[in-house]
Phi, psi and omega in degrees: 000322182309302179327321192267007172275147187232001185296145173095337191277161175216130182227091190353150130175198192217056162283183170271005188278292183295313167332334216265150137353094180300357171267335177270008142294322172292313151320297164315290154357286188284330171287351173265341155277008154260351146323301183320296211299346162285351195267140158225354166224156193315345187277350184273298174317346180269305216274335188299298176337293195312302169318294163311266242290304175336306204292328181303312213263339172272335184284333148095357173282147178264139176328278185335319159312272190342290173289318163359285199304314194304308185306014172268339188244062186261319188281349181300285207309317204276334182270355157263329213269332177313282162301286182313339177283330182251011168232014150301121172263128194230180173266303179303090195261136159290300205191132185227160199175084167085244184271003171244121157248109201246115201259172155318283168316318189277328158307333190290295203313339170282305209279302192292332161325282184310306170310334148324301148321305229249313169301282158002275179337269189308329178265023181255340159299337197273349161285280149339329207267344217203027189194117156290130177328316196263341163283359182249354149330294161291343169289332190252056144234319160296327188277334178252021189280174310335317191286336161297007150228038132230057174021050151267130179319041213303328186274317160278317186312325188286308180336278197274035128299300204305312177261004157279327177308310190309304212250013173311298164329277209307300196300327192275302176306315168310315217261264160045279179271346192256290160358265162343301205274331148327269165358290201270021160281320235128315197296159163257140199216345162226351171265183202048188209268211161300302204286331167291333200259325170289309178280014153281337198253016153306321170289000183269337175245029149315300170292290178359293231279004157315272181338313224262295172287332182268324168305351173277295168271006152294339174274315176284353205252313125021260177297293146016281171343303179255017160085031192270129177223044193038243182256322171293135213075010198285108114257195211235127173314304162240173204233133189273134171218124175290170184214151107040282189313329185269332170273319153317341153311285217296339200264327180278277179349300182297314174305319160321274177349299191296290203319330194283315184275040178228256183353255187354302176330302192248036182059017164309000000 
């Protein structure tokens, strides 16, 4: 299960995906979670899908990859699709039985949760998946150069985004192995009850979280080395320039948007 989380991972290529401008992903980006959270009806949830399988489908990742990842949070999705489904209150009730009701209203609604999530996920993963850590470093750090001058650390903050995403991978493969290496002592990791299965995972982040500070100095110890003083004076190998291709995104996006609240509006 650990193997199918992919957050944090990047994976080279020379799509129209990877092309775009790393800042103007972070835009898009946020303009594609306020599209979800704008959609209130299916046709608005239809035109987000179109929207995703394009981006999926230029982006040269394969769909398998995709659902992969999804399948590590399957039990998160069904347990949100769960609670809205038996505590939505509707006018069309199906089937009732104490204190669980289960309506008309509450499947859509369930139904429209789970598509929430499931779009989320994926298209905020599709940034990570298609932008290297250290251009998406320099995109939040540019995009976020106006806040020095209320002498916020805008160069380190990004910094430690960048490498907690970078080390998401790692920590999970580390989890892994320490898992595995449990195992093969003896632990149980899956039977028995909650309380049990929490005092199975002591021996596991013990070490984790060893492993975890220390690959923390070993990094700080790294950077020192090469004389890393954070951003003042930094330059940058390659230099971020827009194109044609990042505003026509950004022109599509926003269209998208409109569209999405003009359905709602009327309830398409």
């Amino acid at each position: 299960m650990l193997k199918d989380i992919t957050l944090g991972q990047f994976f080279p290529g020379n799509s129209i995906v990877h092309r775009i401008d790393p800042r103007f992903k972070l835009i898009l980006t946020g303009l594609f979670i306020a599209i979800v959270f704008c959609a209130k009806t299916f046709a608005s949830y239809a035109l987000i899908f179109g929207l995703l399988l394009f981006i999926v489908l230029n982006s040269r990742i394969s769909p398998r990859l995709i659902f992969k990842s999804l399948r590590a949070i399957l039990i998160f999705i069904v347990f949100t699709a769960v609670l809205n489904l038996f505590f939505t209150d509707g006018e069309t009730v199906w089937f009732q039985w104490k204190f669980i009701t289960i309506s008309r209203e509450g499947v859509l609604f369930a139904l429209k949760m789970v598509l929430r999530i499931v779009f989320l996920i994926i298209g905020t993963s599709m940034l990570t998946y298609t932008t290297s850590p250290i251009m998406l470093t320099d995109a939040i750090e540019l995009l976020c150069s106006p806040l020095k001058k209320l002498r916020i650390p805008v160069h380190e903050l990004a910094m430690m985004m960048s490498i907690a995403l970078r080390f998401i991978p790692t920590l999970i493969e580390e989890t892994d192995k320490i898992m595995s290496a449990q195992k093969s002592r003896g632990a149980d990791f899956d039977s028995g009850n909650i309380v049990r299965r929490a005092r199975a995972l002591i021996p596991l982040l013990i070490p984790l979280f060893v492993s975890a500070f220390r690959r923390a100095d070993e990094l700080a110890t790294a950077m020192e080395s090469r004389c890393y003083r954070g951003g003042e004076g930094r330059t940058r190998y390659k230099i971020m320039r827009a194109s044609a291709r990042d505003y026509v995104a950004l022109v599509i996006f926003a269209v998208f948007l409109a569209a999405v609240i003009v359905l709602g509006r009327f309830g398409i």
